[in-house]
C-alpha positions in Angstrom: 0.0 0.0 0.0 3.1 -0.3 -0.7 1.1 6.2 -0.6 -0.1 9.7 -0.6 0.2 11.2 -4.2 3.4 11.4 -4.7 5.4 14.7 -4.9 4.7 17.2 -7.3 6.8 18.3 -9.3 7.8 22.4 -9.2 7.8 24.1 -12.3 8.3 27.2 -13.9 5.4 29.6 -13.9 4.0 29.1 -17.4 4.7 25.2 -17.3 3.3 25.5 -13.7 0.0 27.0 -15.2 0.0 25.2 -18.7 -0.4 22.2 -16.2 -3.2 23.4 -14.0 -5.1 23.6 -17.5 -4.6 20.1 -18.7 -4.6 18.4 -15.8 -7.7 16.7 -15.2 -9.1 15.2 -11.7 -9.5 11.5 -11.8 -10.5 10.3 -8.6 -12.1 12.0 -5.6 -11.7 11.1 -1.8 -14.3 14.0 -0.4 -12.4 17.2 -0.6 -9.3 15.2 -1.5 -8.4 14.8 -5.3 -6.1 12.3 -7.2 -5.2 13.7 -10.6 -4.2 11.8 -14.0 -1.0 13.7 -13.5 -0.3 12.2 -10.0 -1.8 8.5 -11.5 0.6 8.8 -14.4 3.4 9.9 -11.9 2.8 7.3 -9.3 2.7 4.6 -12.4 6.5 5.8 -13.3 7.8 5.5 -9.8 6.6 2.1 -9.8 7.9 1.1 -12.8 11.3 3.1 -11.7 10.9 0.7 -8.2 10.8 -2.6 -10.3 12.8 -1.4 -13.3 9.8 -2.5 -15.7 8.2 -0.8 -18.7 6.2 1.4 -17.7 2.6 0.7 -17.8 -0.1 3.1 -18.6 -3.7 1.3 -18.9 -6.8 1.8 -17.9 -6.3 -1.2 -15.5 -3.3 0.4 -14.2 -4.7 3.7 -14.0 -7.7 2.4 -11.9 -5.1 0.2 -9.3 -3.3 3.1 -9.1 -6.2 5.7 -8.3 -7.0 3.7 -5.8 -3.5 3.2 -4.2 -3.1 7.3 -4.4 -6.6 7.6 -2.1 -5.2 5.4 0.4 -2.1 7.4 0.3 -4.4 10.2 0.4 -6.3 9.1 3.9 -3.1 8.2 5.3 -1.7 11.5 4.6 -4.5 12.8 6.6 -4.2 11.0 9.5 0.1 11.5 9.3 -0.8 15.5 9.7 -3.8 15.1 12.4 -1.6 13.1 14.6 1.9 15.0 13.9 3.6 12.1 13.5 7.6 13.6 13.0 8.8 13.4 10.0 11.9 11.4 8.4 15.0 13.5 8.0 16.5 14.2 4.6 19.7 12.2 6.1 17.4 8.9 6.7 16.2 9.3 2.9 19.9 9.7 1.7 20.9 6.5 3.6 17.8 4.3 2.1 18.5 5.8 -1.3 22.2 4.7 -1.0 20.9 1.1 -0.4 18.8 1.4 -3.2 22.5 2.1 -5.0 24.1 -0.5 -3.9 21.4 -3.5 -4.5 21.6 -2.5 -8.4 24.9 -2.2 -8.2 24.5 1.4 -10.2 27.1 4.3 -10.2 26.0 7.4 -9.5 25.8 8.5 -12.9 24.1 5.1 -14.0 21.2 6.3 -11.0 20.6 9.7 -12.3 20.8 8.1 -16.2 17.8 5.8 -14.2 16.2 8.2 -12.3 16.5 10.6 -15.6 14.7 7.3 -17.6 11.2 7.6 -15.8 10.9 11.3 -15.7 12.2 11.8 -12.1 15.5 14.0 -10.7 17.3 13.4 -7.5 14.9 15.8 -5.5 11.5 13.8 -6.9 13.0 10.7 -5.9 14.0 11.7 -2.4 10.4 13.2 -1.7 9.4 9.7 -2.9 11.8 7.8 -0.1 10.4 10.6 2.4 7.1 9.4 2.3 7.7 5.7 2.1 9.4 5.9 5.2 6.7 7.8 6.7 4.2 5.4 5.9 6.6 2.8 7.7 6.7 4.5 10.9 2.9 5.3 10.8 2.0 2.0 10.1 4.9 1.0 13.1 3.4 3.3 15.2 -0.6 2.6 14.8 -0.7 -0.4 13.9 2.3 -3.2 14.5 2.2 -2.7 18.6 -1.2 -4.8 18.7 -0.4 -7.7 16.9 0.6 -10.9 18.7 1.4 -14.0 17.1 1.0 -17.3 18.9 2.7 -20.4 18.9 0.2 -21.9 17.3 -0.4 -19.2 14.1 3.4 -20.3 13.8 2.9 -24.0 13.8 0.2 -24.1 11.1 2.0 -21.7 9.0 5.6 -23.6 9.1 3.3 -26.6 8.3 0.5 -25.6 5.8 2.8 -23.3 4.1 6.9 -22.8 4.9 7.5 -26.8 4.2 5.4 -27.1 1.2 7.0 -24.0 -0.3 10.7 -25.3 0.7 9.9 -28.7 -0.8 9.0 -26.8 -4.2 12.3 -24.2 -4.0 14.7 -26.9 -3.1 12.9 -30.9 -2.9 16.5 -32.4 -2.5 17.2 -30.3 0.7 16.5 -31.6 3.8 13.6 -28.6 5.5 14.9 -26.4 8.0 13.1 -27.8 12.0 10.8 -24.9 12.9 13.1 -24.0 15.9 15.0 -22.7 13.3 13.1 -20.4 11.2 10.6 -19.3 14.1 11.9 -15.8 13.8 11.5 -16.1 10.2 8.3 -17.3 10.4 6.7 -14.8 13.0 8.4 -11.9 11.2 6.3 -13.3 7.8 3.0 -13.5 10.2 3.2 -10.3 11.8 3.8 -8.5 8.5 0.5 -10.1 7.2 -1.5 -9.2 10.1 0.2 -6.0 10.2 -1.2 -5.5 6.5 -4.7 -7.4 6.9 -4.8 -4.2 10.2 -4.1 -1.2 7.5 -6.7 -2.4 4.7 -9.1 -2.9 7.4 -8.6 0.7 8.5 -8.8 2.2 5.2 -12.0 0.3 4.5 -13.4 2.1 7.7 -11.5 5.9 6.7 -13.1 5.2 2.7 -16.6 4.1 4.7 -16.5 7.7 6.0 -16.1 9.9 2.9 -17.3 9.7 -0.8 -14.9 8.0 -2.9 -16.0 8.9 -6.9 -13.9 7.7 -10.1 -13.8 9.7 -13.1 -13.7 6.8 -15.8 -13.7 8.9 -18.9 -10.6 10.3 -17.3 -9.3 7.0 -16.1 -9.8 5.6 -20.0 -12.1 2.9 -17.8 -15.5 4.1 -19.5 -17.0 0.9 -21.2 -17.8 1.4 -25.5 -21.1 0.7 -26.6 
């Protein structure tokens, strides 16, 4: 889930203005508005994140309209409860990592970054706000979840050994004493996400969530 619509962009003036004009509103969470601008952005930082093609559908405009409201609400709820934000330092660090898993020079992550339509400062907005989501989810939501001994019997049986047995079937399978940290870790993370789409099922309940499908190119043909 893995949200909010993403930075914008700062323009010149007349670009600035030429924008405002052709921009068109897409989706609508009550007063707050997802754009086909911020769809069309948000569909080239995940394409930048996976080093895919980018893809620009109506199907992919419509997943991402929705991932931009949840982004939206959790925005909200970020400035109501003052959560403190991420320094520019903590982004810098993340985005080094980022460097060093593709193995890219500095040039070769601009040449990237430069590929998708971003600059360094878009994409450091971008690892801004993923870490705030982190700590908000941390924060609200990871503090309630306990996993029991149980939960991590049935998972290492229904589902760690039969996945093992398919990756490697001529290894002998870890004993669960050994990948119970593993295991929880999995667990917790999927509670932890099953928590955060109940509670943006609840925040959508409680405003008007509209799509604009001629804008989203969703709008079935006769």
């Amino acid at each position: 889930m893995l949200r909010r619509t993403l930075a914008i962009l700062v323009l010149a003036g007349s670009l600035r203005a030429e924008r405002v004009v052709l921009d068109r509103v897409a989706a609508a969470a009550g007063q707050q508005v997802v754009t086909l601008s911020a769809i069309r952005r948000h569909l080239r930082i995940l394409a930048l994140a996976d080093n895919s093609p980018l893809e620009d559908t109506p199907a992919a405009r419509r997943k991402a309209a929705d991932r931009l409201i949840d982004q939206a609400l959790i925005h909200r709820e970020i400035e109501l409860s003052r959560y403190a934000a991420p320094t520019r330092a903590e982004a810098e660090s993340r985005i080094q990592d980022f460097i060093k898993q593709r193995n890219l020079t500095q040039a070769q992550y601009e040449a990237l970054l430069a590929r998708y339509g971003f600059n360094e400062d878009d994409f450091t907005e971008e690892v801004l706000w993923r870490i705030s989501v982190t700590r908000f989810i941390d924060f609200r939501f990871s503090p309630g979840i306990q996993i029991s001994d149980d939960e991590i019997k049935k998972y290492y049986t229904d589902e760690f050994v039969p996945q093992f047995r398919r990756r490697a079937p001529d290894a002998p399978v870890p004993p669960l004493d050994d990948v119970r940290d593993q295991v929880s870790q999995v667990l917790m993370l999927r509670k932890t996400n099953q928590a955060v789409d109940q509670w943006l099922s609840q925040m959508r309940a409680t405003v008007k969530v509209r799509y604009f499908e001629p804008v989203l190119g969703t709008e079935s043909k006769p």
